[in-house]
C-alpha positions as CSV (number, residue, x, y, z in Angstrom):
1,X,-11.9,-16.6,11.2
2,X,-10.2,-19.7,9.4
3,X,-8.8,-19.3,6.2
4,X,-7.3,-21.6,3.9
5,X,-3.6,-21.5,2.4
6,X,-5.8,-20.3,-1.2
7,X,-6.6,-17.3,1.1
8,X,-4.0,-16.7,2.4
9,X,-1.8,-16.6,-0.9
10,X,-4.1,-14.7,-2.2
11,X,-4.3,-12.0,0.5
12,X,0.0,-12.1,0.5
13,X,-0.3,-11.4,-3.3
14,X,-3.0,-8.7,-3.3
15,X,-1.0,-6.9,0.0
16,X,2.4,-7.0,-1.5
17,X,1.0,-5.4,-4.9
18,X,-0.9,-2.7,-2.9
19,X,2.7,-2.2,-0.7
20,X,4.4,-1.9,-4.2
21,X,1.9,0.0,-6.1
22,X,1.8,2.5,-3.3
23,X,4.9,3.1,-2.4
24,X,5.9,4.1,-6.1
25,X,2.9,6.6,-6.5
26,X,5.1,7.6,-3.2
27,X,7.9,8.2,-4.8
28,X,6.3,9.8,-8.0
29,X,4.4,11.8,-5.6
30,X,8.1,13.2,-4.2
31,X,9.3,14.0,-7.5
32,X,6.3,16.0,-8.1
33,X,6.4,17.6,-5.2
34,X,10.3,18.8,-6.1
35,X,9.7,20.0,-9.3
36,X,9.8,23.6,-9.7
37,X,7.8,23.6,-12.5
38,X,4.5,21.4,-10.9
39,X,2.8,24.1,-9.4
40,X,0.0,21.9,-7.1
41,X,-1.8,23.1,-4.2
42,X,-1.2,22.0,-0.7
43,X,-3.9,20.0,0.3
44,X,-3.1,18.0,-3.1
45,X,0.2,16.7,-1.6
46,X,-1.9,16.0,2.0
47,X,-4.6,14.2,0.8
48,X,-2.4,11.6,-1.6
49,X,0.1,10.8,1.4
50,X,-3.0,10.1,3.1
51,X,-3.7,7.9,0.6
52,X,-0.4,6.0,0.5
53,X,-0.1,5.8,4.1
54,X,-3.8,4.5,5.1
55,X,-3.1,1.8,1.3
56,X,0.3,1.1,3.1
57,X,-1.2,-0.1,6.2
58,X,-3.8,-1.5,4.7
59,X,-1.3,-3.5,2.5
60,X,1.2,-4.4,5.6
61,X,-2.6,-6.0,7.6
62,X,-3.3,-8.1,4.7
63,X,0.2,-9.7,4.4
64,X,0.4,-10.6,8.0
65,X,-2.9,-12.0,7.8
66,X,-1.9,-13.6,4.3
67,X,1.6,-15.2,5.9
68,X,-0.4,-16.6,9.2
69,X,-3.2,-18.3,6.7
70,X,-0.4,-19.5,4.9
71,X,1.4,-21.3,8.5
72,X,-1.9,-22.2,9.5
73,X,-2.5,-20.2,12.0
C-alpha cells in the first residue's frame, strides 16, 4: 500500500491526537483510581486501561506508518 505525503500527515496527526488524548484519560484515570472518595468497581479500572493501551498502540501504528508515508517510503 502507497500512500501519499496527504496521508501520511494526516495519519501522523490523527495518531499523535489519539497518543495524547489517551494518555490523559490515563492519567485522569490514575487520579480516580487514588481518590478515596471514588468508590469504582474493579473491572471499571481493567476495562479503561484496556482501552488506553489497545488506543495507545493503535496511535503509536499509525504514526509510524504516517512518518514512513511522509519519507516516502
Amino acid at each position: 500500500m502507497k500512500l501519499e505525503k496527504r496521508g501520511g500527515a494526516l495519519l501522523l496527526v490523527v495518531g499523535v491526537w489519539n497518543i495524547v488524548i489517551w494518555s490523559n484519560f490515563a492519567r485522569n484515570l490514575a487520579k480516580t483510581a487514588a481518590d478515596p472518595e471514588q468508590e469504582r468497581p474493579r473491572p471499571y479500572y481493567i476495562a479503561h486501561a484496556v482501552l488506553i493501551v489497545v488506543n495507545s498502540i493503535i496511535g503509536g501504528v499509525l504514526s509510524v506508518l504516517g512518518v514512513k508515508a511522509l519519507r516516502g517510503r
